[in-house]
N, C-alpha and C positions, 0 to 999 in steps of 0.2 A: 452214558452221560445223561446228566438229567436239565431239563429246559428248567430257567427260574420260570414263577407265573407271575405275574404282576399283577395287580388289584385292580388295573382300570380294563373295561371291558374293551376286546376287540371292537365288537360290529357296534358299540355306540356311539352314536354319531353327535357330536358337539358341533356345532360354528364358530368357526372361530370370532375371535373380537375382531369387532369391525367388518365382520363380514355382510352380506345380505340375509336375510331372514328368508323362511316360507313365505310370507306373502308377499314378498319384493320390497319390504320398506327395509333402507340401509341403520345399523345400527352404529351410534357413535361410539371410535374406542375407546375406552374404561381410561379413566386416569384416576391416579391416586391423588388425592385432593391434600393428601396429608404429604407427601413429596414436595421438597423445598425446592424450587425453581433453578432454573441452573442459571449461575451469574458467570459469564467471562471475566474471569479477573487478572489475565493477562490482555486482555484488549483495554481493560478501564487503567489500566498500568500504562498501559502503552499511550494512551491517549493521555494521560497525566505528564507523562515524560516528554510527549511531541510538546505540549502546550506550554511548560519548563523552558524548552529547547526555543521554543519560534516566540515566544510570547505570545503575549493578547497582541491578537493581530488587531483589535478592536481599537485598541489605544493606542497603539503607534501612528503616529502622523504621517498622511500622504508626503512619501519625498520628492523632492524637487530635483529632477533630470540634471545631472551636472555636465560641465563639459566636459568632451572627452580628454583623457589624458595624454593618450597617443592622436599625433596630431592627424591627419586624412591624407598627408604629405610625407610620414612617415614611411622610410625602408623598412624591407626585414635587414639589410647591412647596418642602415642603420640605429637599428637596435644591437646588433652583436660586435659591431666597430669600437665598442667601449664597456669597458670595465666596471664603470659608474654607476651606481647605482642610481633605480631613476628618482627623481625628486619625489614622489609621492607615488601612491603602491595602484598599481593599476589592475583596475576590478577584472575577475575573471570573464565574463561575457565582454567587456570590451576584448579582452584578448584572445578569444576563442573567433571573434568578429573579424579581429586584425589578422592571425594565423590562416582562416579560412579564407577569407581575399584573395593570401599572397600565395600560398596555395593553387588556390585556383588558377591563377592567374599564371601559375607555373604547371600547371597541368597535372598536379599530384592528388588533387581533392577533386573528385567527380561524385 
């Protein structure tokens, strides 16, 4: 079997880039100055599509706290005692509010 040789010498010794020099000053790593920058073009997408989705949060108007729809008096029966729908559609955080209460209050939510 015969070894290939390679052209680069064993025992010569290079530094690598970026490394320290003989007299201890560090050298900066080499860049290619002719290398086009690298652009994330699924984060600029993404942030295009959030801002689509939510709006300008800029120009939407402070809203005004409305009352609740479910009343402070209200059951969990009665809400399931009827078929009805309810007059007007009741925002999720209110009813994550209401669910967690009664809940609690029932010793199922710790």
């Amino acid at each position: 079997m015969e070894k290939s040789v390679s052209n680069s010498q064993p025992h010569e010794k290079k530094p690598p880039v970026g490394s320290t020099s003989a007299n201890g000053e560090k050298k900066p790593m080499e860049k290619d100055v002719n290398a086009p920058a690298f652009i994330n073009q699924a984060a600029i997408t993404w942030h295009q599509r959030r801002t689509e989705w939510i709006g300008d949060q800029s120009k939407k108007s402070q809203r005004v706290p409305k009352d609740p729809v479910i009343s402070w008096s209200t059951t969990y029966d009665d809400l399931l005692s009827t078929n009805e729908p309810f007059p007007q559609p009741i925002p999720l955080p209110e009813m994550v509010d209401f669910l967690v209460d009664i809940w609690s209050e029932e010793g199922l939510y710790d």
